[in-house]
C-alpha positions, 0 to 999 in steps of 0.5 A: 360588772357593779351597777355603777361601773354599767352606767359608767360604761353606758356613759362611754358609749354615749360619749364616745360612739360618734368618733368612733364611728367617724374614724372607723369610717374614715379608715374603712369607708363603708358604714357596715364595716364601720358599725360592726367594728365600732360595736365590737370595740365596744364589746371588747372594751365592756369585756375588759374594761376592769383591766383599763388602768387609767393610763392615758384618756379613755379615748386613747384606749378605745381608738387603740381597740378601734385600730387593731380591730380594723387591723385585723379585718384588713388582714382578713380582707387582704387574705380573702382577696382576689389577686388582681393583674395589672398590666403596666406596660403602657407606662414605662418603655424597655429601659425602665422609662416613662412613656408619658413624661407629664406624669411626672409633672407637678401638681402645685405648680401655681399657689391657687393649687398649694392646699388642695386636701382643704378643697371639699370638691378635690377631697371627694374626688380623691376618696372617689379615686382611692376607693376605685383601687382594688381591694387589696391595694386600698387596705395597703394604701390605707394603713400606711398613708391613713393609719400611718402604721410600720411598714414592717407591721403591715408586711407582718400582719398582711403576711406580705414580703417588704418587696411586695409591699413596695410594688403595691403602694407603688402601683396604687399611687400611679393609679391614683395619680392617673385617677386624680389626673383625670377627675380634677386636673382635666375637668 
């Protein structure tokens, strides 16, 4: 690399570590994982900075660094999982029923409750709740409601079935519901 394309890349880390860092957090709440992926976004992108070819930001090319590595420690993480047993029948009787019909009551029922992902207090309970899910059921729910990604590209790069995929999310949402039911709504 020429000395001045070094100091050009020096300039993209100074400018761009902190949103980085920011979004790895987000997407993997623990600030280990989120410096050690952010630095090797930043090693791949020194490695292959000369085939950037200026289409789109820069930013738009390193957070598209950023999500496939923190794809690919996802999937390392999903595949090195503990399978965990759930027992479930507390919540649905023989025929396939709720056994507790306020569960599916609505949360918005009155309009002091319509925004409640703008409330800090309700924010912070929440990620309490989403991090108490397991591993396994986290990185589903992350990807696809944090990261938005294809249900078919997370079956594929998790190496799960489209059947499996649905009985997680459909699971980590009931415990979130339960969690979140608990920490704020029963406060």
């Amino acid at each position: 690399m020429h000395q001045s394309t070094k100091i050009e890349f020096e300039q993209l880390i100074d400018d761009y570590s902190s949103v980085l860092l920011n979004k790895a957090y987000y997407l993997l709440s623990n600030k280990e994982d989120a410096e050690d992926i952010v630095q090797d976004v930043f090693y791949s992108a020194y490695m292959n900075y000369s085939s950037y070819n200026g289409n789109g930001s820069i930013k738009a090319w390193l957070m598209g660094i950023l999500y496939h590595k923190v794809m690919d420690l996802y999937k390392k993480k999903y595949k090195q999982g503990i399978k965990v047993k759930i027992q479930f029948h507390s919540d649905f009787d023989n025929h396939g029923e709720w056994n507790h019909p306020d569960v599916v009551n609505n949360w918005f029922a009155d309009d002091t409750q319509e925004h409640l992902l703008d409330n800090k207090e309700f924010r912070d309970q929440f990620y309490g709740c989403l991090e108490s899910l397991p591993e396994r059921w986290r990185i589903v729910v992350k990807l696809c409601y944090l990261q938005e990604t294809k249900t078919e590209s997370i079956c594929k790069e998790l190496g799960i079935s489209i059947t499996n995929y649905w009985k997680l999310l459909q699971r980590s949402r009931l415990q979130l519901r339960r969690c979140i039911d608990a920490k704020w709504f029963n406060i």
